[in-house]
OpenMM code with the backbone's topology and positions (N, CA, C; nanometers):
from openmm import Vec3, app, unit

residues = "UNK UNK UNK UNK UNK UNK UNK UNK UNK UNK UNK UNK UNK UNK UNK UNK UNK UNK UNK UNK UNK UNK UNK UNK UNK UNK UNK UNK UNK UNK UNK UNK UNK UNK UNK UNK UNK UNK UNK UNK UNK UNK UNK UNK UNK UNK UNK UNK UNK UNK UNK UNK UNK".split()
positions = [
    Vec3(10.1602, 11.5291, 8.9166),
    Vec3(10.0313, 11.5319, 8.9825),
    Vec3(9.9976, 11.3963, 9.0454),
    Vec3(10.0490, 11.3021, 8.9852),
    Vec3(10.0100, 11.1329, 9.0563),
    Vec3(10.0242, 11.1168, 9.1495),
    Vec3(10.1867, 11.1370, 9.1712),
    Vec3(10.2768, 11.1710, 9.3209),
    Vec3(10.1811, 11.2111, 9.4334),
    Vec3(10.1366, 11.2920, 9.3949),
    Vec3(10.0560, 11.4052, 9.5431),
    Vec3(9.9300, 11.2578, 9.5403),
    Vec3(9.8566, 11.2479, 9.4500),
    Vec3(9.7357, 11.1069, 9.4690),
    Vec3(9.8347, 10.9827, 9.5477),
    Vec3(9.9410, 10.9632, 9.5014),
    Vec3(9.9813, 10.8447, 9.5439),
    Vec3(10.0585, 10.8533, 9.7319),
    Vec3(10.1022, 10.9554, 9.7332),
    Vec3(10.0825, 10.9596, 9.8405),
    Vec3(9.9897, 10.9810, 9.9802),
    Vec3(9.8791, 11.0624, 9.9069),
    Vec3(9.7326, 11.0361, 9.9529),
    Vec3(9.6741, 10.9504, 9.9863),
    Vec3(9.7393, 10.8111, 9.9206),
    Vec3(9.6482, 10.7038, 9.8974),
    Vec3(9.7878, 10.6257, 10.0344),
    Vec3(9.8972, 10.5819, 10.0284),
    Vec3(9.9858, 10.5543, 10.1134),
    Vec3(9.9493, 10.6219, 10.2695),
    Vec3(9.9142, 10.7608, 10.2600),
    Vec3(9.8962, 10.7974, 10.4217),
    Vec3(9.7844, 10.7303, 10.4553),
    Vec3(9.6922, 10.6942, 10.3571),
    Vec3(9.5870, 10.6131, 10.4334),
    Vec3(9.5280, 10.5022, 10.4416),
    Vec3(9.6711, 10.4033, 10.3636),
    Vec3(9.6833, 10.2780, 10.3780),
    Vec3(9.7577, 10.2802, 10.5222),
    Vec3(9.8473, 10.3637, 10.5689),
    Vec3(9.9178, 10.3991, 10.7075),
    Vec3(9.7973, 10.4212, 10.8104),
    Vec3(9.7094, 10.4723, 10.7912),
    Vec3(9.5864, 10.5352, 10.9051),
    Vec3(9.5298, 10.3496, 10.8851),
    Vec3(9.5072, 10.2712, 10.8280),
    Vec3(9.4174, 10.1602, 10.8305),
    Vec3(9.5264, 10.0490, 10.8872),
    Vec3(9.6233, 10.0635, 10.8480),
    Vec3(9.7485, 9.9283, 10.8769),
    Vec3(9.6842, 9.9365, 11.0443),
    Vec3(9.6946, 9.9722, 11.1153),
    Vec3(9.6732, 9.9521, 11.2909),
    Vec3(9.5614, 9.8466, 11.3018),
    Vec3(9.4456, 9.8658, 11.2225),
    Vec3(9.3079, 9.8089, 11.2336),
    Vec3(9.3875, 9.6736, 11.1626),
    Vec3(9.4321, 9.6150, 11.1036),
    Vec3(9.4752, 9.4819, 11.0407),
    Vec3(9.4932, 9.3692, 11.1001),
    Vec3(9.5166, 9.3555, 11.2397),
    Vec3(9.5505, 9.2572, 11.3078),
    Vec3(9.6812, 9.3081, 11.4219),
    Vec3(9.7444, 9.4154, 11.3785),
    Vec3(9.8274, 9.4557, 11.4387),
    Vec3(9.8556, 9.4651, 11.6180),
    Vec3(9.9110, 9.4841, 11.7235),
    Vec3(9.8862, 9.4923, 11.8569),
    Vec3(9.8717, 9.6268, 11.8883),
    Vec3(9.7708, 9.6578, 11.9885),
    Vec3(9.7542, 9.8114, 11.9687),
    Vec3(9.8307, 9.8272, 12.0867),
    Vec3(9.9156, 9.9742, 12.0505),
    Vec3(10.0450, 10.0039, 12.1719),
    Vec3(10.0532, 10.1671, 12.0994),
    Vec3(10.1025, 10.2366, 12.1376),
    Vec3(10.2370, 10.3504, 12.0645),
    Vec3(10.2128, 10.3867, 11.9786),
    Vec3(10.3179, 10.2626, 11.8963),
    Vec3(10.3285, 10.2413, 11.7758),
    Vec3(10.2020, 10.2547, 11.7088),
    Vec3(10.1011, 10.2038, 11.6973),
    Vec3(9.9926, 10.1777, 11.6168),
    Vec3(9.9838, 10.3664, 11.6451),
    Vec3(9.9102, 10.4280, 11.7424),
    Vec3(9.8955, 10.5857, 11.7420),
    Vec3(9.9721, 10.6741, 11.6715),
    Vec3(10.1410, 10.6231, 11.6962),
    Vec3(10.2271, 10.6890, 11.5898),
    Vec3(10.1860, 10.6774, 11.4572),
    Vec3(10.1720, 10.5584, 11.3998),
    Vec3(10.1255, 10.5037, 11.2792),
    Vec3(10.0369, 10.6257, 11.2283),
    Vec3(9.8715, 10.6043, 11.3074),
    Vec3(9.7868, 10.7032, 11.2705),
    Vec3(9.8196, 10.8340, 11.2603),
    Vec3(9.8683, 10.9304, 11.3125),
    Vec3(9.9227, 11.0599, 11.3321),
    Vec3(9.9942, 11.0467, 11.2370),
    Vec3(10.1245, 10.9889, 11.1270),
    Vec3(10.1586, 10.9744, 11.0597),
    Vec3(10.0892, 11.0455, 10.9736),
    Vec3(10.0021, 10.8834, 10.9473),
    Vec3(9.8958, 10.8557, 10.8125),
    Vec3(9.8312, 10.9663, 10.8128),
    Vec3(9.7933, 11.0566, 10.9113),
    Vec3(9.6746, 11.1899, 10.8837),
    Vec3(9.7662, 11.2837, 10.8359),
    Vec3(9.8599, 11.2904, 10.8724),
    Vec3(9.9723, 11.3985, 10.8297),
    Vec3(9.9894, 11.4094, 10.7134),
    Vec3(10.0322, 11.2704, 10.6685),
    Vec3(10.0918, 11.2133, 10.5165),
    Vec3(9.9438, 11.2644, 10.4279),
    Vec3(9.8394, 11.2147, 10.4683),
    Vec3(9.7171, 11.2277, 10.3716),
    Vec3(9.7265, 11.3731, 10.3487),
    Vec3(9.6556, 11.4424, 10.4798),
    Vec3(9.6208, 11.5958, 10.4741),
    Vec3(9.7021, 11.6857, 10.3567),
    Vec3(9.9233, 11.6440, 10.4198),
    Vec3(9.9546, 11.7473, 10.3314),
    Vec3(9.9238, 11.7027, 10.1863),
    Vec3(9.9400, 11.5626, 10.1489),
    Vec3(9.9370, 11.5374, 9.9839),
    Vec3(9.7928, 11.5760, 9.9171),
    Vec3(9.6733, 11.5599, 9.9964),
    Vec3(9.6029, 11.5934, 9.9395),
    Vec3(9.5649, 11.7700, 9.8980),
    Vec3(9.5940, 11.8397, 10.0246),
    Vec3(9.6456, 11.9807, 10.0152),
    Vec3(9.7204, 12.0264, 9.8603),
    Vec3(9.8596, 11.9299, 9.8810),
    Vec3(9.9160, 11.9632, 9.7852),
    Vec3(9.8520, 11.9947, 9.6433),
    Vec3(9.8171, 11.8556, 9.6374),
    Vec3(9.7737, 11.7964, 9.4869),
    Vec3(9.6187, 11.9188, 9.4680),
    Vec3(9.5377, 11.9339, 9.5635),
    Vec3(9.4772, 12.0655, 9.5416),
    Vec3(9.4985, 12.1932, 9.5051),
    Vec3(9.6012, 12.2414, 9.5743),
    Vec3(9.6784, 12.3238, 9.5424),
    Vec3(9.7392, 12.3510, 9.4049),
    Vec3(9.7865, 12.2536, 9.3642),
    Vec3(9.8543, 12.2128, 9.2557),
    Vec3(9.7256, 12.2598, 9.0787),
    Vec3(9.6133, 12.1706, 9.1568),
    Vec3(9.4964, 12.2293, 9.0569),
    Vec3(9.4242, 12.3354, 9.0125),
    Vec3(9.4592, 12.4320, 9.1243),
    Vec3(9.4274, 12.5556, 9.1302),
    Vec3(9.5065, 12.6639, 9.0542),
    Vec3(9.6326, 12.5924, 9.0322),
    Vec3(9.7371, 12.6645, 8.9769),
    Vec3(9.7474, 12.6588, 8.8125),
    Vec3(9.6252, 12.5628, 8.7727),
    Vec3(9.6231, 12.4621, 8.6365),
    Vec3(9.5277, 12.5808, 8.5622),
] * unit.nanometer
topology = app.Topology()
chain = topology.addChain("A")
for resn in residues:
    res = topology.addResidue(resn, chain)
    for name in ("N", "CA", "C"):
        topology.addAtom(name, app.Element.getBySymbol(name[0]), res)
């Protein structure tokens, strides 16, 4: 169950890394689209997961 939090928490250290100082280009947009991806499914998951409890 951590797993699914801990990656929750990683997609949206990924959605904030752009705002850090970083140069905004591409990359930084890729970044975000990532990070929403990464969040959405883990948190999904780990919901999912509770429902089943």
């Amino acid at each position: 169950m951590w797993k699914h939090w801990v990656n929750g928490v990683l997609g949206l250290w990924i959605i904030l890394m752009p705002y850090a100082g970083l140069p905004e280009n591409l990359h930084n947009l890729l970044m975000v689209i990532t990070g929403i991806v990464i969040a959405v499914l883990a948190f999904w998951s780990a919901s999912e997961s509770q429902k089943m409890i």
